[in-house]
C-alpha positions as CSV (number, residue, x, y, z in Angstrom):
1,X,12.2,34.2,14.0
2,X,13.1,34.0,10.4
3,X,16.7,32.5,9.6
4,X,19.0,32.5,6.3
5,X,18.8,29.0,4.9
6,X,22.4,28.6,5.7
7,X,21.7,28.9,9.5
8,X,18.3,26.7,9.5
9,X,20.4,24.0,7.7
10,X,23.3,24.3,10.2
11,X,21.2,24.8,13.0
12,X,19.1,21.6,12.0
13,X,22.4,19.5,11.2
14,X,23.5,20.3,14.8
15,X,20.5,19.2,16.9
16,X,20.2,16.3,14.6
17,X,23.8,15.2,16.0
18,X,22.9,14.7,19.5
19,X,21.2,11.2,17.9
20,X,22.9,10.4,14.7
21,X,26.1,10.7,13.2
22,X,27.4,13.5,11.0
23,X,26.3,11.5,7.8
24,X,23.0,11.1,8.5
25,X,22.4,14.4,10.3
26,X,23.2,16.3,6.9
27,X,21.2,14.3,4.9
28,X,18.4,14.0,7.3
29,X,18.8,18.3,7.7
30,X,19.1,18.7,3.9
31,X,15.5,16.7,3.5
32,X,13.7,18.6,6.0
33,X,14.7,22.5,5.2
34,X,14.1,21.1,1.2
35,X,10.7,20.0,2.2
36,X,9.3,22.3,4.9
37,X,10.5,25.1,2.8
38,X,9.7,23.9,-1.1
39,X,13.4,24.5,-2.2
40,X,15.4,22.3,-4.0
41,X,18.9,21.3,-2.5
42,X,20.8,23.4,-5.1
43,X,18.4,26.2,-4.8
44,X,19.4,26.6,-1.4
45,X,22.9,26.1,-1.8
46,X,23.0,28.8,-4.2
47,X,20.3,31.0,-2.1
48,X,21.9,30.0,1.1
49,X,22.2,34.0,2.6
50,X,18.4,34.9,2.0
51,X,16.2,35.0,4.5
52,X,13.7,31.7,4.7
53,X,9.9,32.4,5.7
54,X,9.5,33.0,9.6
55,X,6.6,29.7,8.6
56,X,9.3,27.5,7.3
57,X,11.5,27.9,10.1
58,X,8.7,27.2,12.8
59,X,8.1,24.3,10.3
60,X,11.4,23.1,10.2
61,X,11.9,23.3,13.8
62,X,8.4,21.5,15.0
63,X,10.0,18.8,12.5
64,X,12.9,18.3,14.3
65,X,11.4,18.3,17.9
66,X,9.0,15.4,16.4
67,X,12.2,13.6,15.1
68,X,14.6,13.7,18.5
69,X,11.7,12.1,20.3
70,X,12.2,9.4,18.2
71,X,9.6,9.5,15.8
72,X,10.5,8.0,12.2
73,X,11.4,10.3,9.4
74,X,9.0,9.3,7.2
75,X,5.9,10.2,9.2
76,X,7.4,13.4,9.8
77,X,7.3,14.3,6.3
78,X,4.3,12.8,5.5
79,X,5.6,10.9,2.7
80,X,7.9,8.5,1.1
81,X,9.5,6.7,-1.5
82,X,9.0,3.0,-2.3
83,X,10.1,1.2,-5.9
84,X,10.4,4.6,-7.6
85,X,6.9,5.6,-6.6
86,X,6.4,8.4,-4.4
87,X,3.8,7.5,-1.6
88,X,2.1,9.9,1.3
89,X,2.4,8.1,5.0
90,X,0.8,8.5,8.4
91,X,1.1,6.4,11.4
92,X,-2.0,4.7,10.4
93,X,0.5,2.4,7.8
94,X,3.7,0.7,8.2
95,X,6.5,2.9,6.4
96,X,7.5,1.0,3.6
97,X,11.1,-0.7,3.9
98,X,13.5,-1.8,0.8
99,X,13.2,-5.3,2.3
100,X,9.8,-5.4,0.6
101,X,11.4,-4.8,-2.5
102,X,12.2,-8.5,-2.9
103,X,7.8,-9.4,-2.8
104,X,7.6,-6.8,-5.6
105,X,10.2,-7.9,-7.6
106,X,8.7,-11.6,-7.2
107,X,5.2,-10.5,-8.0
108,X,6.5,-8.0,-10.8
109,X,8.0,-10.8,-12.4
110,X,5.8,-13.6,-12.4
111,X,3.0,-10.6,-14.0
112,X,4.9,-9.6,-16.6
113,X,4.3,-13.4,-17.4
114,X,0.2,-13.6,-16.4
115,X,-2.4,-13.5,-19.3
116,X,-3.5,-10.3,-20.9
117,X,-5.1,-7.6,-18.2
118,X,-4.3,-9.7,-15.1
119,X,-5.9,-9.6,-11.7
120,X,-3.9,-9.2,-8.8
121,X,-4.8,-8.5,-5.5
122,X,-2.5,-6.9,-2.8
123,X,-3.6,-8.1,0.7
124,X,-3.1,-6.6,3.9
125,X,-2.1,-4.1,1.6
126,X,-1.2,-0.9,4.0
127,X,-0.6,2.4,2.3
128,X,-0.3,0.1,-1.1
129,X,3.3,0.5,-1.9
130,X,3.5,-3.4,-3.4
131,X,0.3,-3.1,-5.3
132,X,1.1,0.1,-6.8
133,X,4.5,-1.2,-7.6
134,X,3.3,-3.9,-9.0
135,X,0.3,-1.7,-11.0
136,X,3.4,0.9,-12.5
137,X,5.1,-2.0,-14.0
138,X,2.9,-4.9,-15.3
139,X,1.0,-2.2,-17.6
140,X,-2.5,-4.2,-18.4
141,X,-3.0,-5.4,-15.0
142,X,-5.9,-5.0,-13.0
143,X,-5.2,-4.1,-8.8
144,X,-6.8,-4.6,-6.0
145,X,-5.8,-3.0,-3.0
146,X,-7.2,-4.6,0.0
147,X,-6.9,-4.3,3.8
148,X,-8.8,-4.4,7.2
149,X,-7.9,-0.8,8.1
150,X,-9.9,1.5,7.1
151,X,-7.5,4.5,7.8
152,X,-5.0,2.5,5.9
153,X,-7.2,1.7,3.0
154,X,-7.7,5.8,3.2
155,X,-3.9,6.6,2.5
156,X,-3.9,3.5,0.0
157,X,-6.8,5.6,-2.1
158,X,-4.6,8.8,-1.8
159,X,-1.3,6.6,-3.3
160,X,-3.4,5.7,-5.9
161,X,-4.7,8.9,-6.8
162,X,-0.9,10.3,-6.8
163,X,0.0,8.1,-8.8
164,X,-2.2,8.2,-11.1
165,X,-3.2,4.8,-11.2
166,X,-6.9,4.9,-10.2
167,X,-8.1,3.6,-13.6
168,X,-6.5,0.1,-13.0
169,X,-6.6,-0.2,-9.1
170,X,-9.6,0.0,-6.6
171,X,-8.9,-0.5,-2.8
172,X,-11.7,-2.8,-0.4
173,X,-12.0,-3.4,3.0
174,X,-11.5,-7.1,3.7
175,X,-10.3,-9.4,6.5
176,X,-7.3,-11.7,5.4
177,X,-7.8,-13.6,8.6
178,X,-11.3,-14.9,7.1
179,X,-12.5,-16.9,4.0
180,X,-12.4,-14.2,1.4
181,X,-16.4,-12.5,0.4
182,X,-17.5,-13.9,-3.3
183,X,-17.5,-10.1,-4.2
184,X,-13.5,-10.2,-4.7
185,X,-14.0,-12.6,-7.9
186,X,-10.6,-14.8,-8.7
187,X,-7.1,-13.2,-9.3
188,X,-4.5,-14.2,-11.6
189,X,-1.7,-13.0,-8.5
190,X,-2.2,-12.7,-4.6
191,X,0.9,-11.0,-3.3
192,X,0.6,-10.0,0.4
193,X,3.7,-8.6,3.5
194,X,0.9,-9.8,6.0
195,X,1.5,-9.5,9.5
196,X,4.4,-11.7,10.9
197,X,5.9,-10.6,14.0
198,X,5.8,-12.8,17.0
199,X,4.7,-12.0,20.6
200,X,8.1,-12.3,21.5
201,X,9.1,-9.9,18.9
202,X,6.7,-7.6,19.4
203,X,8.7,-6.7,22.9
204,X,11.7,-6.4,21.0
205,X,10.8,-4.0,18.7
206,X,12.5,-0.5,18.7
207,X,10.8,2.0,20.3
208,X,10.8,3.9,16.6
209,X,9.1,0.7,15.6
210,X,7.0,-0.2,18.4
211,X,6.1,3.5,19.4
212,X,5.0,5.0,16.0
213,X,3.9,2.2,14.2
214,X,0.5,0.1,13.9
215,X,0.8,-2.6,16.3
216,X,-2.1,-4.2,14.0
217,X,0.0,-4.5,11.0
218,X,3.1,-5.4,12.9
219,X,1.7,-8.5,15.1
220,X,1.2,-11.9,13.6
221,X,0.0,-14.2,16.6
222,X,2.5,-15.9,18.9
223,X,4.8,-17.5,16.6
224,X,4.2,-15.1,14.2
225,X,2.3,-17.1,11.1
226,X,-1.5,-16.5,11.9
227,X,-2.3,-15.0,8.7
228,X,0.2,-17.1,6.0
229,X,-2.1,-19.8,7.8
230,X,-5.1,-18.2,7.0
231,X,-4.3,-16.6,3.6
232,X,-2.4,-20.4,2.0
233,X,-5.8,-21.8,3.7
234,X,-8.3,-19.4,2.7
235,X,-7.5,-17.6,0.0
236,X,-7.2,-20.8,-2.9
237,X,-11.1,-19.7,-3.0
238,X,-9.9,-16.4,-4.7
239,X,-7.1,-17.5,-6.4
240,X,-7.8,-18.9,-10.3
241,X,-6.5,-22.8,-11.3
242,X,-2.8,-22.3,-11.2
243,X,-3.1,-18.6,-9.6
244,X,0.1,-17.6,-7.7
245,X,0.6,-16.6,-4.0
246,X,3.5,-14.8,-3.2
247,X,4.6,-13.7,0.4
248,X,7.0,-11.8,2.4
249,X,8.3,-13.1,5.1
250,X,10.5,-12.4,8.1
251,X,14.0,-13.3,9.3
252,X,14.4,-17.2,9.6
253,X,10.8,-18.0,9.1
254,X,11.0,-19.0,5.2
255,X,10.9,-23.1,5.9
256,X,7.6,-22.8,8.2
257,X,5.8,-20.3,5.5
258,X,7.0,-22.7,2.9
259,X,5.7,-25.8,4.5
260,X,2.6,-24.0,5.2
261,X,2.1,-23.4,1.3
262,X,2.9,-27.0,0.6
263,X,0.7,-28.1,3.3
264,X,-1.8,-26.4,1.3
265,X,-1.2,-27.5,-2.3
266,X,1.2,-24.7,-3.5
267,X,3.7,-25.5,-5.2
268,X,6.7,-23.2,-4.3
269,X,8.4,-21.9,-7.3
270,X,11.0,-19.5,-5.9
271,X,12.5,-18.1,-2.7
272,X,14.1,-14.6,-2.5
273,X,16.4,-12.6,-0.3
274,X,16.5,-8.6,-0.2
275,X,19.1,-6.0,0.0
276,X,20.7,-7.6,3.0
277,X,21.0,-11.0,1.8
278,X,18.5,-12.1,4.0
279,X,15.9,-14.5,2.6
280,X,12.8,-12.6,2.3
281,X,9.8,-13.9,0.2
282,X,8.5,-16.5,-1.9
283,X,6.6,-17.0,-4.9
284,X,4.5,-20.2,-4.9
285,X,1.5,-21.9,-7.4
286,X,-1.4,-23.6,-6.3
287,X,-1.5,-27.1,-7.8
288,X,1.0,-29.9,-8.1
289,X,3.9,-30.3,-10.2
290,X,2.0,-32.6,-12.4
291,X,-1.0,-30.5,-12.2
């Protein structure tokens, strides 16, 4: 049945209640009758008696069941934001998360500073968003996007495409968990948000979380720190004399990825928190301080 776009936001904003609070239902009922019907908020505020497209409403409403069986926002519209950049999402990739900010501003930083056309790889990369972050702001550098999920490495393609960055960024299949193939080369940068959830954890998780997401790019081993083993370990190969590695991490386990860097001849140079104040990444260079 078609509705005025009055009634489908109304309508929307009062299922949405039964699991959030008023705040958040508006917002969340503005976003989904904007995107499932192409209108712009103040278009529909000022068209808010027409008649929306019996489609839209089905649209709108299909949304909605999706979201009150708890499945995250983001995959429901298919897309994202993440450092400015707009991204496209599917449960095939973790749905990026302002926490990761910190890792991009580290790694955004420290290439502003690299030599001219810098190579950086992005590892365990997902649907991109730090590469491409990184790729929008350090202008001359050179991206690779990298990850051992093919579907992922599928969206990462797409997020390169829409943003327009495919002349500076290429995406490979690789597994972080092994010595890295001679193909890669050297980078100037690694930056990776690898795995890093513990067993423990991962039967903690939220069912949003641990119901929608990839398990694969949530699940680290049993304490959590497979991969910032393998990757310190590993990856010096691919890393040029006195590249970088930076990292995020999660909640409380900064000392153990920082003595797993040092263990490993990095030097670290800086540790990070995000939005919340919570200590979050960590940039780090391979080589001594006398080096």
């Amino acid at each position: 049945m078609v509705k005025q776009y009055g009634e489908l936001y109304l309508d929307t904003r009062r299922a949405l209640l039964a699991v959030e609070d008023v705040q958040s239902a508006g917002q969340i009922a503005r976003q989904l009758v904007c995107h499932f019907t192409g209108k712009t908020q103040e278009a529909i505020l000022a068209r808010r008696e027409l008649y929306a497209s019996e489609e839209a409403v089905e649209a709108v409403e299909a949304a909605l069941a999706r979201l009150l069986k708890g499945e995250p926002l983001a995959y429901v519209l298919g897309r994202w934001e993440f450092y400015g950049l707009p991204l496209r999402v599917t449960p095939d990739v973790l749905i990026p998360r302002d926490d990761t900010c910190a890792v991009a501003e580290l790694a955004i930083r420290q290439g502003l500073f690299l030599q001219q056309d810098p190579r950086i790889l992005d590892l365990c990369c997902g649907c991109g968003c730090i590469g491409l972050a990184v790729a929008s702001r350090v202008k001359d550098a050179r991206v690779t996007l990298a990850d051992l999920s093919k579907a992922a490495l599928t969206v990462a393609k797409e997020n390169t495409s829409l943003n327009k960055l495919g002349g500076r960024v290429r995406c490979v299949q690789v597994n972080a968990l092994e010595p890295p193939a001679p193909f890669l080369g050297q980078f100037d940068m690694i930056v990776s948000n690898p795995p890093y959830v513990t067993a423990e954890e991962m039967m903690q998780l939220p069912d949003s979380v641990k119901n929608f997401e990839p398990h694969m790019a949530l699940y680290g081993g049993e304490d959590g720190l497979d991969f910032y083993r393998a990757i310190a370990r590993g990856y010096r190969a691919a890393l040029k004399p006195g590249g970088y590695l930076c990292f995020e991490f999660g909640m409380g386990q900064g000392d153990r990825v920082c003595q797993i860097l040092e263990e490993n001849g990095y030097t670290v140079l800086e540790r990070s928190r995000d939005f919340n104040e919570r200590e979050r990444a960590v940039l780090a260079r391979y080589g001594r301080k006398d080096d």
